[in-house]
N, C-alpha and C positions, 0 to 999 in steps of 0.2 A: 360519483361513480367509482366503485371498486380498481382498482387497478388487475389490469393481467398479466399472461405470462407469455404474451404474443412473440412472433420473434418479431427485431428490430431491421427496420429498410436501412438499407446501409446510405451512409451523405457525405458528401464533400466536409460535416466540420466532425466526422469520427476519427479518434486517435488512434481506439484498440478495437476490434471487433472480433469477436469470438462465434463459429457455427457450427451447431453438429458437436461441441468440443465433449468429449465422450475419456474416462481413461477406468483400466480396468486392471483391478490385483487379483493374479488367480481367477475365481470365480464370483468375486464381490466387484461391482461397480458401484465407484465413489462418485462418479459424476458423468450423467447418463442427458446426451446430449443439449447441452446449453449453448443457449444463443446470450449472445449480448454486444451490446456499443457501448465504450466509452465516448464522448463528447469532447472534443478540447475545449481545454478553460473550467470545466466542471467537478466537482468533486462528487465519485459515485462511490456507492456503497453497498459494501454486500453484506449480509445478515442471514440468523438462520441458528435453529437450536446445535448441540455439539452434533457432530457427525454428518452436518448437512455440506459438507462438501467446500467448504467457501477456502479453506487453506490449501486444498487439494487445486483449484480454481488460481492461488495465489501460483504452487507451485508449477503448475504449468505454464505460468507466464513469465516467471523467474526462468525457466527452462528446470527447472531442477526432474521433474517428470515428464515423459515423454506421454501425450495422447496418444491415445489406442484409436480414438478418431474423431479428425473435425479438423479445423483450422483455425489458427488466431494469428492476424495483422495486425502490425502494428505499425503507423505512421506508411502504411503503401507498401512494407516490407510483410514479406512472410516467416515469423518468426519461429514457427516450429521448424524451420529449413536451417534456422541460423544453430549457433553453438552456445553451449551458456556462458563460456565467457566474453559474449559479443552483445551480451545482452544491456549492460553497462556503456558500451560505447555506442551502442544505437539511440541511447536515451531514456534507460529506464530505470528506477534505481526503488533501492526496499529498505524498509525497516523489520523487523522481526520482534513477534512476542515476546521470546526469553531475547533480552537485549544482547548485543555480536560483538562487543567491544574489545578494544585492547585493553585490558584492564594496565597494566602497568607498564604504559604510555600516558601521556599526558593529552589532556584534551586537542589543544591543537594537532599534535603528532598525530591522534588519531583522523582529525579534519584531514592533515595534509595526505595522509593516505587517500582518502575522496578523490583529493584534484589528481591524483594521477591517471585514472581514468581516460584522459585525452593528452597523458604525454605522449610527445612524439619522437624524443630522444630511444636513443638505444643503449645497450649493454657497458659499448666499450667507450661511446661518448659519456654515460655517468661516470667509470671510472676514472677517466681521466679531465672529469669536471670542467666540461669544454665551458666557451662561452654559452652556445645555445642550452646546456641545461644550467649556467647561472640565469638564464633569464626564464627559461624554463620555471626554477625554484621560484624566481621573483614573481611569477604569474602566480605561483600554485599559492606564494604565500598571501597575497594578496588576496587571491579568492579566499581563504581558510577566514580570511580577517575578515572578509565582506559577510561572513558566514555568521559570524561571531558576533559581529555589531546586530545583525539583523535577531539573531536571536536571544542578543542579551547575555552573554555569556563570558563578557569580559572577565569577572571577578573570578573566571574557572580555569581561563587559558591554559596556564604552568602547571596546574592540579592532575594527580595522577589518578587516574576513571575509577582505580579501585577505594579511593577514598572521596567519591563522589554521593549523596544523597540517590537513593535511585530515581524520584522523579528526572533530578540532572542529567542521569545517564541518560533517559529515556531521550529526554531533549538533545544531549548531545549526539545521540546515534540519530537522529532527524537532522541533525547540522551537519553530520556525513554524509548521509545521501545526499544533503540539497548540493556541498561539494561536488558530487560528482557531473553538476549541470544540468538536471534530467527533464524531458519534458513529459514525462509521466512518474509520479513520486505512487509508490505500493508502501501503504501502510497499514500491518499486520496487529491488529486491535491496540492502537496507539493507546488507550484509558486502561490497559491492562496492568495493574498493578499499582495504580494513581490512588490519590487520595480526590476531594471533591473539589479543592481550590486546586490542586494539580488539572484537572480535566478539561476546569473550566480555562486553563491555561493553553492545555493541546486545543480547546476547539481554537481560540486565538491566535496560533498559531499556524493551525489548516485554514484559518481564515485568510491569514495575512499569505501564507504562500498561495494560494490561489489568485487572489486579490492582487497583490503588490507584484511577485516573481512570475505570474502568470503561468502557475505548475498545474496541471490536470494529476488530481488527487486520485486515488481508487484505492478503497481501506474498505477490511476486511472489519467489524466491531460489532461488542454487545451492549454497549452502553447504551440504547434508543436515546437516553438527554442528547449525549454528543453528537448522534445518527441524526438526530431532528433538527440540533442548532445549526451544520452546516453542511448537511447532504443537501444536494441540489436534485439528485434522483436515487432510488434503492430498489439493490435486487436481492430479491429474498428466496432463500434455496433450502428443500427439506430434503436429505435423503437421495442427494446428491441431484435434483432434480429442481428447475424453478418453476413457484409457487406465484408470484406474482412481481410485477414489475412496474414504478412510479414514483410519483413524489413521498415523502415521508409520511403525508399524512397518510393518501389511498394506501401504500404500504400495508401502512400499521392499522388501519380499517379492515384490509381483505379478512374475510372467512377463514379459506385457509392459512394465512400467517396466527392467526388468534388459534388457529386447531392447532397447530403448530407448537407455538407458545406454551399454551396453557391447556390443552385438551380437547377433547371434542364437545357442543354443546350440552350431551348428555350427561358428560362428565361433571360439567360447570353446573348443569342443574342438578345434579346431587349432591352436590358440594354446600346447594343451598336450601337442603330439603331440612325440615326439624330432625331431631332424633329421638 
């Protein structure tokens, strides 16, 4: 059975839910009221040709855009109410297509930026490097290291991001976010930019943070290999609008996602007519 684009009833195990979420530039509407749930524990996925709205989607949960209208919860809170730089300490943390790094900082340094996220020291305690921000440091460095083991990146620690491989980077700006503790990780077409054994690396890696750290993923990608290996559900958006909503396979079956994609069926049978 095809998948659709019904809205979703809202449950006890959603993390983000989105209604109505509508935003609008000038006269052009990028995203013309979308429903959706995230699930905790799951890793959802949005998809969708260029201009279908799914980064516009991203920014508004980032806060970086304000909706014109609708609402998005997240974990029981009302997140269009909050600010965006509160959006980090509520639980929600991003990766981005062009990678955000420090270039000349070293890996870790960039990690330890992450863990401050949830310090609780202030201004004139770090000056004068009380005990609570030595233990404070000891916390963050410790996490930075737990960050580090888990995703293999010993051999990078000391290295400064601008003389890193960019798959590396890629992975290292994923070991920032998971720094900052989040229980919803947004990643912004993680295969962007990868090679094939690179990809097949991020999906093992969305695998094991879902899996192991227990992160509810929501990634934003064109790669369908990646979309298929580890989306648990996919929401597919044309024209700032959703088209249909399910597992990978229904997804990528609907009608409209295939019109989407590749044309409309008339299109496709003239593609295949002799000449």
């Amino acid at each position: 059975m095809p998948a659709t684009a019904q809205s979703p009833a809202p449950t006890d195990d959603v993390l983000l839910g989105a209604r109505g979420l509508t935003v609008r530039f000038g006269g052009l509407v990028a995203v013309n009221r979308v429903d959706f749930d995230v699930r905790r524990g799951e890793v959802f996925t949005i998809i969708g040709p260029n201009g279908a709205g799914k980064t516009t989607v991203f920014n508004l949960i980032s806060r970086i855009y304000q909706p014109s209208a609708g609402s998005i919860r997240f974990d029981g809170v009302d997140l269009v109410a909050r600010p965006p730089h509160a959006v980090a300490e509520l639980g929600i943390a991003r990766t981005f297509q062009n990678i955000e790094l420090f270039e000349f900082a070293s890996v870790l340094q960039n990690l330890l930026i992450g863990t401050h996220t949830h310090r609780s020291t202030n201004v004139w305690q770090d000056l004068l490097f009380t005990g609570g921000v030595r233990r404070a440091e000891v916390v963050a460095r410790r996490k930075a290291e737990e960050v580090i083991d888990f995703l293999d990146l010993q051999h990078y620690r000391d290295t400064l991001v601008a003389g890193l491989p960019y798959g590396v980077r890629k992975v290292v700006e994923l070991a920032r976010a998971l720094c900052t503790q989040p229980k919803l990780l947004l990643l912004d077409e993680p295969s962007s930019g990868l090679n094939v054994e690179e990809t097949d690396d991020m999906a093992w890696w969305i695998q094991d943070i879902q899996r192991d750290l227990g992160i509810t993923v929501l990634m934003v990608e064109h790669d369908m290999s990646l979309v298929s290996k580890v989306s648990d559900r996919v929401l597919a958006m044309n024209q700032g609008e959703v088209l249909a909503l399910g597992t990978p396979e229904q997804v990528q079956a609907h009608p409209g996602v295939i019109e989407a994609y590749l044309g409309s069926t008339d299109d496709l049978s003239a593609l295949r007519r002799p000449t």
